[in-house]
Every structure is written in C-alpha cells, then in structure tokens.
One Martini backbone bead per residue (centre of mass of N, CA, C, O) as a GRO file, in nm:
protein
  264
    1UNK     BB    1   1.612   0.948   0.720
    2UNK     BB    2   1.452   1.025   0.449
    3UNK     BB    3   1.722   1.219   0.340
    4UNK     BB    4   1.920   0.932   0.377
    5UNK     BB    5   1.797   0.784   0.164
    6UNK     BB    6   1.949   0.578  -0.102
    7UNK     BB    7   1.886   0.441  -0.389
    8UNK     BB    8   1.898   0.300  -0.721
    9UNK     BB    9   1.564   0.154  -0.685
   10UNK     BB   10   1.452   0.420  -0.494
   11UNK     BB   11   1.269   0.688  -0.399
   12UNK     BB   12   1.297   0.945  -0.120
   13UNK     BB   13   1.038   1.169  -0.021
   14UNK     BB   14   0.955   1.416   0.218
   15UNK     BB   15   0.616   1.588   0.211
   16UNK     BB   16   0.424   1.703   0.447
   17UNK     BB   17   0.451   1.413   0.584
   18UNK     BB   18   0.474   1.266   0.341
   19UNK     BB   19   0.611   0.926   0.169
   20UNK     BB   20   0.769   0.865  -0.115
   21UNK     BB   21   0.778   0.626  -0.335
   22UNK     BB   22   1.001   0.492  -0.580
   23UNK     BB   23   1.001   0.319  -0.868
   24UNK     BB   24   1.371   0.305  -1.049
   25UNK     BB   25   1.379   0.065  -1.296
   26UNK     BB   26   1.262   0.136  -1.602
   27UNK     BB   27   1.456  -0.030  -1.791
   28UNK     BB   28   1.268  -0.297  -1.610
   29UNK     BB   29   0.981  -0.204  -1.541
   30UNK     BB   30   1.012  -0.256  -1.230
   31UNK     BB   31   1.168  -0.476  -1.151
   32UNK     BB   32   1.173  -0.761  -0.905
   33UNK     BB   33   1.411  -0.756  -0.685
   34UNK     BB   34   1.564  -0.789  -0.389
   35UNK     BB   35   1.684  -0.510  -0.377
   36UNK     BB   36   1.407  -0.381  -0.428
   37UNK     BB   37   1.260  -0.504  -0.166
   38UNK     BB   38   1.445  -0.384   0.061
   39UNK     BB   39   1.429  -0.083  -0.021
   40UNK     BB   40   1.163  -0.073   0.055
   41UNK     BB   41   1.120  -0.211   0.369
   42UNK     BB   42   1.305   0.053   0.437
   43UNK     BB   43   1.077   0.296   0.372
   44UNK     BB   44   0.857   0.160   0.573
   45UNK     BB   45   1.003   0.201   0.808
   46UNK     BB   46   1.055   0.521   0.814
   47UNK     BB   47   0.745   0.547   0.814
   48UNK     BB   48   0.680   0.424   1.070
   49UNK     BB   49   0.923   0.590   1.286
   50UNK     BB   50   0.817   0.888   1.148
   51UNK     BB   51   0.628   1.100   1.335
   52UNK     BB   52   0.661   1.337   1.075
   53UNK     BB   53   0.475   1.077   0.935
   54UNK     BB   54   0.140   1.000   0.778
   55UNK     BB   55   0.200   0.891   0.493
   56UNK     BB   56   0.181   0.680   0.216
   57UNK     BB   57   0.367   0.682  -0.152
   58UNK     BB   58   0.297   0.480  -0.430
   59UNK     BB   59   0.531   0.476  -0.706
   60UNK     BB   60   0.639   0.520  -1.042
   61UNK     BB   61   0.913   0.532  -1.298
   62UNK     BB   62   0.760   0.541  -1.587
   63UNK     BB   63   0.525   0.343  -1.778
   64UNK     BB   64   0.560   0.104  -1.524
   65UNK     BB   65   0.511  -0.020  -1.225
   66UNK     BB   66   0.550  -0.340  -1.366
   67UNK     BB   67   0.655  -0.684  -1.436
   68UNK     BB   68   0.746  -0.803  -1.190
   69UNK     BB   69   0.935  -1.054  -1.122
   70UNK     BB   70   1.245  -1.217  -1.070
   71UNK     BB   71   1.242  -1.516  -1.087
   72UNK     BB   72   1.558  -1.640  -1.083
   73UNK     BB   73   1.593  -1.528  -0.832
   74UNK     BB   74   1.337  -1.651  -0.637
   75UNK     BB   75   1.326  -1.955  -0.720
   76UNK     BB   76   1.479  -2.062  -0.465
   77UNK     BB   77   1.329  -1.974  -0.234
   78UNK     BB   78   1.049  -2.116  -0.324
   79UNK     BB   79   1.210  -2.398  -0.301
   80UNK     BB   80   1.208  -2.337   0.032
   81UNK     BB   81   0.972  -2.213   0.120
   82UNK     BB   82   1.043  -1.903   0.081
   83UNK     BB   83   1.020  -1.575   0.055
   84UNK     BB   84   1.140  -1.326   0.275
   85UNK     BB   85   1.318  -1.195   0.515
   86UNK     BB   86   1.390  -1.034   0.750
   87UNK     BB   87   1.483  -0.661   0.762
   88UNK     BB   88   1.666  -0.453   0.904
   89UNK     BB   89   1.450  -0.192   0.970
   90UNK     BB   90   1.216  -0.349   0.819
   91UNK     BB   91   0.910  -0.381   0.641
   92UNK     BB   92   0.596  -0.513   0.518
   93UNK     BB   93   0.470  -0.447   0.164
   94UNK     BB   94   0.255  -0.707   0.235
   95UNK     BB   95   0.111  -0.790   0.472
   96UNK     BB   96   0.192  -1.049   0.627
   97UNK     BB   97   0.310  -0.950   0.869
   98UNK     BB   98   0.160  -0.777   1.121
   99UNK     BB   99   0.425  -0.693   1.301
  100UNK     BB  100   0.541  -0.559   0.997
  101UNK     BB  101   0.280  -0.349   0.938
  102UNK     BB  102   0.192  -0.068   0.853
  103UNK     BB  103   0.010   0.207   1.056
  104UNK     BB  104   0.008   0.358   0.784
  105UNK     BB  105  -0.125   0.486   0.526
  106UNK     BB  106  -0.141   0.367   0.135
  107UNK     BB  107  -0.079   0.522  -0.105
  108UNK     BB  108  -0.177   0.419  -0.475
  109UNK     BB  109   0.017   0.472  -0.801
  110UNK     BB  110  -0.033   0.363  -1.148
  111UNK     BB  111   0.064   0.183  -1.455
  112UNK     BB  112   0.041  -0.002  -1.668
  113UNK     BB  113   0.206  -0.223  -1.591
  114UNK     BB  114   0.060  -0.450  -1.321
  115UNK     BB  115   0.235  -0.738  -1.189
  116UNK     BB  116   0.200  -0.916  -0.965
  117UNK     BB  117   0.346  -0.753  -0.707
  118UNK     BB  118   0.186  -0.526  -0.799
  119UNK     BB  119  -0.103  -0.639  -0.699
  120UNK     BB  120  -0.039  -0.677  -0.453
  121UNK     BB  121   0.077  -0.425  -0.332
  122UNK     BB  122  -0.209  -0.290  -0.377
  123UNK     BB  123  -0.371  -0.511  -0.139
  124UNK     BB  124  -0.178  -0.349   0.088
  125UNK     BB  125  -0.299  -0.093   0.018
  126UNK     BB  126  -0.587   0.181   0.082
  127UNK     BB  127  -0.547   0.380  -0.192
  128UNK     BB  128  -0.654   0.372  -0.548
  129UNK     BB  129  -0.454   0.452  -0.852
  130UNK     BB  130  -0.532   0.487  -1.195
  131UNK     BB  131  -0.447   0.466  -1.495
  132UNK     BB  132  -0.631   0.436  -1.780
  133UNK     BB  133  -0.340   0.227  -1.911
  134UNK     BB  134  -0.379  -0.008  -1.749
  135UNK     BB  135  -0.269  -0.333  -1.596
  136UNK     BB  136  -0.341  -0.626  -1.443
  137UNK     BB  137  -0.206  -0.923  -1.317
  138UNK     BB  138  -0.184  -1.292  -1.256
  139UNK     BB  139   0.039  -1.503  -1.387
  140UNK     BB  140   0.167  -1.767  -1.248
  141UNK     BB  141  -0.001  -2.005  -1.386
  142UNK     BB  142   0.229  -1.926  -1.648
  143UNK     BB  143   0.461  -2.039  -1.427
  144UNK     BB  144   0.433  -2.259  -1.269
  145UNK     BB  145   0.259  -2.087  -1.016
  146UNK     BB  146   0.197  -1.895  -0.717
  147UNK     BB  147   0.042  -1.697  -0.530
  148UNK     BB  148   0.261  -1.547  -0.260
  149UNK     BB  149   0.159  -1.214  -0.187
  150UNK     BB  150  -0.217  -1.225  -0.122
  151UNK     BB  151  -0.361  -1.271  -0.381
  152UNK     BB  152  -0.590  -1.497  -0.256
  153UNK     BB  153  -0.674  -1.356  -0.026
  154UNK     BB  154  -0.748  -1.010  -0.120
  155UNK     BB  155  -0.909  -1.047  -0.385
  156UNK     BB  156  -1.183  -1.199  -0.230
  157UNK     BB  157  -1.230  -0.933  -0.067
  158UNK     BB  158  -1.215  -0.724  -0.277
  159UNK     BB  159  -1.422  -0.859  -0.571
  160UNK     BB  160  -1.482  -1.143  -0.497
  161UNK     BB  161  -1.505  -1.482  -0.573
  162UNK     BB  162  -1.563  -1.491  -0.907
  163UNK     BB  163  -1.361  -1.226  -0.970
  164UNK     BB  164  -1.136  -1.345  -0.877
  165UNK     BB  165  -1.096  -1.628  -1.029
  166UNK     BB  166  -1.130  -1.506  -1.295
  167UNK     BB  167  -0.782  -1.407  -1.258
  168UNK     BB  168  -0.635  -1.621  -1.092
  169UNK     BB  169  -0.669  -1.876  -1.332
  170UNK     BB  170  -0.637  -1.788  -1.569
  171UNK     BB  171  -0.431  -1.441  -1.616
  172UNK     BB  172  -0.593  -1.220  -1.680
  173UNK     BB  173  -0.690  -0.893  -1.748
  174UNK     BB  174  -0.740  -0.605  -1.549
  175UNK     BB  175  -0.880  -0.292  -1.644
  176UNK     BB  176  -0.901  -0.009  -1.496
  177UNK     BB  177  -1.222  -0.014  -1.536
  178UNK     BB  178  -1.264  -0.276  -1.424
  179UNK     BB  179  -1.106  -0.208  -1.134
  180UNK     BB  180  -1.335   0.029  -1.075
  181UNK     BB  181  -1.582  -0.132  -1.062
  182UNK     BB  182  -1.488  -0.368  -0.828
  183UNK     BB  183  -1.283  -0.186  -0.610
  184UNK     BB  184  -0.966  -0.202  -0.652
  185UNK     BB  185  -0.976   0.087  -0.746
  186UNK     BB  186  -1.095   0.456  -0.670
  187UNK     BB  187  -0.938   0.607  -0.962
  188UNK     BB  188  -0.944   0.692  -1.296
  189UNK     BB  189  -0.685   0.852  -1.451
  190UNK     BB  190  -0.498   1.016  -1.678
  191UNK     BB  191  -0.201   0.999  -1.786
  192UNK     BB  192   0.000   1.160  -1.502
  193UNK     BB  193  -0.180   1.163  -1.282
  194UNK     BB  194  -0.193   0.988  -1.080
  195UNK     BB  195  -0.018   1.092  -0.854
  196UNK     BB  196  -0.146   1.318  -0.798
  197UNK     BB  197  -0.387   1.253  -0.689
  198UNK     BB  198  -0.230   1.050  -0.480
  199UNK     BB  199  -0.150   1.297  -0.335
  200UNK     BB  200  -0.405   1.468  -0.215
  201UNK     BB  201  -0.473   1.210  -0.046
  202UNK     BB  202  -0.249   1.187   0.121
  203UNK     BB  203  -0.287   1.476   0.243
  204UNK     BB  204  -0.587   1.491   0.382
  205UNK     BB  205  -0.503   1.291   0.562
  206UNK     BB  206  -0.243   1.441   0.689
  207UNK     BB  207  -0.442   1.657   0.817
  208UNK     BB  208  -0.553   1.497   1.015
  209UNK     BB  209  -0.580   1.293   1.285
  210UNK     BB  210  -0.353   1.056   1.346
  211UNK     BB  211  -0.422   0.887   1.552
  212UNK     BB  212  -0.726   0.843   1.430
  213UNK     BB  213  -0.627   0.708   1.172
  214UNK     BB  214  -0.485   0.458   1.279
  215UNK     BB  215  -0.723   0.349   1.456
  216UNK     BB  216  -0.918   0.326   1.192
  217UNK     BB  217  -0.724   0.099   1.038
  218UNK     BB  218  -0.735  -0.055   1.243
  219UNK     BB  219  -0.987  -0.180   1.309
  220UNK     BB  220  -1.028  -0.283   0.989
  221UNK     BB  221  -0.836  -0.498   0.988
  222UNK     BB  222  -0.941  -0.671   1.221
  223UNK     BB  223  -1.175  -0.731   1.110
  224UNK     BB  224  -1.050  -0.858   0.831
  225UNK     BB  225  -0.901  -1.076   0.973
  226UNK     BB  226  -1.098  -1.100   1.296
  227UNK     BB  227  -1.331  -1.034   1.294
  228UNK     BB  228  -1.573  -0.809   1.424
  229UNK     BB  229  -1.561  -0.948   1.761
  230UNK     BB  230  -1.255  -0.786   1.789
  231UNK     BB  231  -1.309  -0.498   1.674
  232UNK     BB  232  -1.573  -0.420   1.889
  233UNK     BB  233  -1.346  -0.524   2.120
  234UNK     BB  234  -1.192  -0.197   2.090
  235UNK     BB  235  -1.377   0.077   2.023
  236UNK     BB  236  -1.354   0.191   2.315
  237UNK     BB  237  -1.104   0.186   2.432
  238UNK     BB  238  -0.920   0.322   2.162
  239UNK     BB  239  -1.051   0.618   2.249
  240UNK     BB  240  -0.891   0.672   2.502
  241UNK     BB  241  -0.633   0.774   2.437
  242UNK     BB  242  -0.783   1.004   2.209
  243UNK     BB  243  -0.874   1.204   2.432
  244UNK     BB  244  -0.600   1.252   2.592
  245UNK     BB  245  -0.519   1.431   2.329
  246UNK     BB  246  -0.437   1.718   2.193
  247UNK     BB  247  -0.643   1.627   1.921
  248UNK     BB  248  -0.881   1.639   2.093
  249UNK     BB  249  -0.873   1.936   2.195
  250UNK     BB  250  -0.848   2.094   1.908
  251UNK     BB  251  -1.116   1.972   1.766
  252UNK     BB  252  -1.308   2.050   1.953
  253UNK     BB  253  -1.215   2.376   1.939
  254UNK     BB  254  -1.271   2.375   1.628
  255UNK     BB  255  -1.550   2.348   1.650
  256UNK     BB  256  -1.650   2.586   1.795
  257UNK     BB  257  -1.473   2.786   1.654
  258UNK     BB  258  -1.510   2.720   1.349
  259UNK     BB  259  -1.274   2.544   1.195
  260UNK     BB  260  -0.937   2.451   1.158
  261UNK     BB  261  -0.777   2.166   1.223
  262UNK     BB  262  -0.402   2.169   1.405
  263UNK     BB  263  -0.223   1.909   1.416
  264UNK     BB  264   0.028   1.706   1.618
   0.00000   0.00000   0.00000
C-alpha cells in the first residue's frame, strides 16, 4: 500500500484517495537516474491498483521539477536501442506502453527548470500546473540525441506542428506564460501555489464517480491514439457497465433529491 511505499528518491502519501508522489533529490536538481524512475514506476503502480485511490499528483520538492536525465546512467541503454525495463509491479510514467499507461488521471505541479524527461513526464499527464518562474526546454539535440520519452509524439499534438517544431529543433525554452497561451499547462500560480492549486484540482476529479473518470480519459485517449472512429465504436458500449454501477444509481438519486452524490 501507499503507506508501505518508502524510497530516497521519491515521497509517497495517499491522501482523501489521491496519490502525492513528490521527485525527492533537491540537491541534484530531481535528477532522473534509473532508480529514481523505478521509484516513480512502482509509484505508479499502486495508483493504479489501489482500489482506494482516485487520481494522482507529481510534483517535485525543491527549487526545480527536473534538470533531466542523468545521461552517463542512460547512455549505455540508449546505446542499446533501449529505454527502460518493464520493472514488476510497476506502470508506465510516461506512457509509451498502453498496457502500461495508468487508467486514472494525474495532475502535475511544476517549477523551476522542468527539462528533457520533465517535459515528456508532463506530456503523459492530464492536467498541468505551473508556477509562474517555470522553465521547459527539450535539450536533447544540444546533447546529440533525441527525445525519445514521448516528446515527438505528444509536443505535435497538443501545441501544433510549428510550435512543437519551434522547441523541439532548437532546444529553446518555454516560458510559463508561453506554456499556459499554447496549452501546453492549464494554469499558471505564483511560486508555492502550484501544488496546492493542483492537490485543488486533483480533490474535485477525486469527488467524481470513479468509474465515469476513468471511462472519460479512456474514450479521450482512444480518440487520441486511434483516431475519432475507434472512440466512437465505444461510446455507447462502455455506458452499459456504468449504468449497472451503484454510482450511476446514486448520481440519478442525487439529481432527483438535488443534493452532492457519494460515489463508492
């Protein structure tokens, strides 16, 4: 369980059914070595099958979400042509392997430099806070190499083809304020807030009935991955298991009785 979860490199706190994980190395920036992305996997992990958890927050402790990889640890596997193992009992944080990809949402609060695997971390995430001295940058091609944590993918598709292009090829930063105008953050707080802003926002998905959320990223997802007509071919099916849910019996009771419903 979330309470048994202790690692060096990452904080672990299930709270009113949300999931805290908090990137733990201040003192190195929240440099992503390989045992810091274990951490985060098995993290993931028990968002995903803890029954009593509804949603998750990433954020970081110190001044910085990230300054990226720790390349000298990574270089011999991209060496290999390879990313990272599958590691038992661990999801996916960035979601490149669907079968892996947590099925609840994750709001993300950042600050500071958020760089290379920080920015893709963010790209795999539904819904993102930024405080307002935030940096993003995809450094790679100044490091000769390329991102390859999902940023190709997922830059192109949520702030369009030349202003992906436009950071992708450069290596230029993404200012805040430049992130919340394009999309890329959906909102941007002074220094300090961004958590609290996204624990807010992380609560109110969390009061939702579960099943409905879940069904929800799912749909967007498909769409999103396999185009409009394969989301479609879902729509109606994937009503009927909520329909027969004690939460759609509860939301219909609440809607007459006009009050909050109680999801289970």
């Amino acid at each position: 369980t979330a309470d048994k979860m202790k690692f060096d490199n990452l904080t672990v706190e299930a709270r009113d059914q949300v999931l805290f994980m908090g990137l733990n190395r201040p003192a190195k920036r929240n440099a992503f070595d390989l045992d810091l992305y274990h951490s985060l996997s098995l993290a993931y992990g028990e968002l995903e099958r803890n029954r009593d958890l509804r949603c998750g927050v990433l954020f970081a402790h110190g001044d910085h979400f990230t300054g990226g990889i720790d390349l000298p640890q990574w270089a011999p596997r991209f060496a290999e042509g390879k990313f990272i193992d599958p590691i038992e009992g661990g999801m996916d944080p960035l979601a490149l392997d669907e079968t892996k990809t947590v099925s609840k949402p994750i709001v993300m609060a950042v600050q500071g430099w958020c760089l290379t695997i920080g920015l893709e971390l963010l790209l795999a995430t539904d819904i993102r806070v930024a405080a307002d001295n935030t940096r993003f940058a995809q450094i790679e091609p100044k490091r000769g190499i390329y991102a390859i944590g999902g940023a190709t993918i997922r830059l192109p598709q949520e702030i369009g083809w030349g202003n992906a292009m436009r950071y992708l090829l450069t290596s230029d930063e993404i200012s805040a304020s430049q992130a919340l105008k394009m999309g890329l953050v959906q909102d941007v707080v002074p220094v300090g807030a961004q958590l609290s802003r996204a624990t807010d926002i992380a609560m109110t998905i969390a009061a939702q009935a579960p099943l409905a959320v879940q069904a929800t990223l799912r749909s967007s997802r498909i769409a999103r991955s396999h185009g409009a007509p394969a989301a479609i071919a879902r729509l109606a099916p994937d009503m009927v298991p909520l329909l027969a849910s004690d939460d759609a019996k509860e939301g219909i009771q609440s809607f007459i009785e006009r009050r909050d419903a109680k999801f289970s």
